[in-house]
C-alpha positions as CSV (number, residue, x, y, z in Angstrom):
1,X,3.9,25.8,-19.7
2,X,1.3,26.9,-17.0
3,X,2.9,26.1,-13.5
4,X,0.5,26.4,-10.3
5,X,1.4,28.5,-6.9
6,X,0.5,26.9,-4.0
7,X,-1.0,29.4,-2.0
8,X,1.9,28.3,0.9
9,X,4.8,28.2,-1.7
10,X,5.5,24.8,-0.8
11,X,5.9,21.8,-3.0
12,X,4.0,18.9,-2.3
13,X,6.9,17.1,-0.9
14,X,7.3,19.4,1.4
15,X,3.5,19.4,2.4
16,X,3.5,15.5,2.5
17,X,6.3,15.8,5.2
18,X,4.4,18.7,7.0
19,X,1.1,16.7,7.1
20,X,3.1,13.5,8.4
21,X,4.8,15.5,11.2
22,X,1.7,16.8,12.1
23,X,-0.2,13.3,11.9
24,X,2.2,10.6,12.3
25,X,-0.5,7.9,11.3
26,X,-1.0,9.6,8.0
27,X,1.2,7.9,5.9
28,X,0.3,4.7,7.5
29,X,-3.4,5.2,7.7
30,X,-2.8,5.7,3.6
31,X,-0.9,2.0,3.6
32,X,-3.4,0.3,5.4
33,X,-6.3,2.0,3.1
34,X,-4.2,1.2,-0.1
35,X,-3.9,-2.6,1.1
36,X,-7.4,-3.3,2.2
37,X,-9.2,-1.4,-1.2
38,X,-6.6,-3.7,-3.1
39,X,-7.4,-6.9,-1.1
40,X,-11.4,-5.7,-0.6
41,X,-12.1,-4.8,-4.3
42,X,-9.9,-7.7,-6.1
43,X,-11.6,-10.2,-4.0
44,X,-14.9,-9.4,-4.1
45,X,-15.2,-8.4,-7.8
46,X,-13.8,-11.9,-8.6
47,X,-15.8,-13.6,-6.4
48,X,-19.0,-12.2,-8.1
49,X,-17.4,-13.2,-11.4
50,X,-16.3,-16.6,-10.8
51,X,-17.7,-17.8,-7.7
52,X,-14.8,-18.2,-5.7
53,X,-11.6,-16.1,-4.7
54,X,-8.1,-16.5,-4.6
55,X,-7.3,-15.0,-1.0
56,X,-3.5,-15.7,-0.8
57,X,-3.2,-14.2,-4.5
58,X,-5.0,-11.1,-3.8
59,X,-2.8,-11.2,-0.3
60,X,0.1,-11.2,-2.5
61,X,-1.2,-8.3,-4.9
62,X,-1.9,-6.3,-2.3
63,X,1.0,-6.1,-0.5
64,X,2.6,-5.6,-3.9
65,X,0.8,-3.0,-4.6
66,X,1.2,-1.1,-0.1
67,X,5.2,-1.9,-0.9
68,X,5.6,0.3,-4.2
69,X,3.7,2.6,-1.9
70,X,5.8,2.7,0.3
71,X,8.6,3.0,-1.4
72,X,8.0,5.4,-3.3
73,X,7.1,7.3,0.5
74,X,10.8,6.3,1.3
75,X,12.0,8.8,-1.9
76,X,11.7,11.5,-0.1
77,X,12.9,11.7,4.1
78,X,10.5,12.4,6.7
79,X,7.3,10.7,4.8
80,X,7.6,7.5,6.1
81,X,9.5,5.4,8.9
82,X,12.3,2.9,8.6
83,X,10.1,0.6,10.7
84,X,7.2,1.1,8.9
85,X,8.8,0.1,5.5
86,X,10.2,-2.9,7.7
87,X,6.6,-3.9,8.7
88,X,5.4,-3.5,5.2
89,X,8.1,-5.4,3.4
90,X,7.7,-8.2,6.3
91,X,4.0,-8.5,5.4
92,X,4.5,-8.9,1.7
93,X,7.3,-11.7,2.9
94,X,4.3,-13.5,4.6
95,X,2.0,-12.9,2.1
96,X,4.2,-14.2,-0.3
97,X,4.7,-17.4,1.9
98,X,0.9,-17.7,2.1
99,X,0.5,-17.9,-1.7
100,X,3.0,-20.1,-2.5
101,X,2.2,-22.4,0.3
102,X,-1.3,-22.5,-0.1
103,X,-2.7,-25.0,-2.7
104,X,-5.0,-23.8,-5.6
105,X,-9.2,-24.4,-5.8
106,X,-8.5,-26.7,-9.0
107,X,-5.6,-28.6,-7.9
């Protein structure tokens, strides 16, 4: 088994948490980016496929998808912020309200 030496002799966890204390907004700059290509990419490719898109589902997906994120940020201390998983998990609440409040094109 080849194992790689980072020139530093830090693991990436380590260099996650050193990048983050360096740049606070990094690990939220990274949620915000992994929301909007979700949301952005999802909506447009199905618009140009079917004519129409499902905003509150790709809400929903989204937010799905920046939560796993950030949880997975949260396995590790120092990454992210309690109040930033807070902010995240409350926007995948309201996301969640939008979808399942909002009616459907066909309905």
């Amino acid at each position: 088994m080849v194992t790689f030496e980072y020139p530093t002799g830090a693991t990436p966890d380590e260099m996650l948490i050193g990048v983050s204390g360096a740049v606070p907004v990094f690990p939220i700059m990274i949620l915000i980016f992994s929301w909007f290509f979700i949301f952005l990419t999802g909506s447009l490719k199905q618009n140009s496929r079917a004519g129409y898109s499902d905003m509150p589902f790709w809400a929903i997906l989204a937010s799905s998808g920046t939560l796993l994120v950030a949880l997975a940020m949260t396995i590790v201390q120092g990454i992210i912020a309690a109040p930033v998983l807070l902010i995240v998990v409350a926007v995948t609440i309201l996301s969640a309200v939008w979808f399942f409040m909002s009616r459907g094109r066909f309905e």
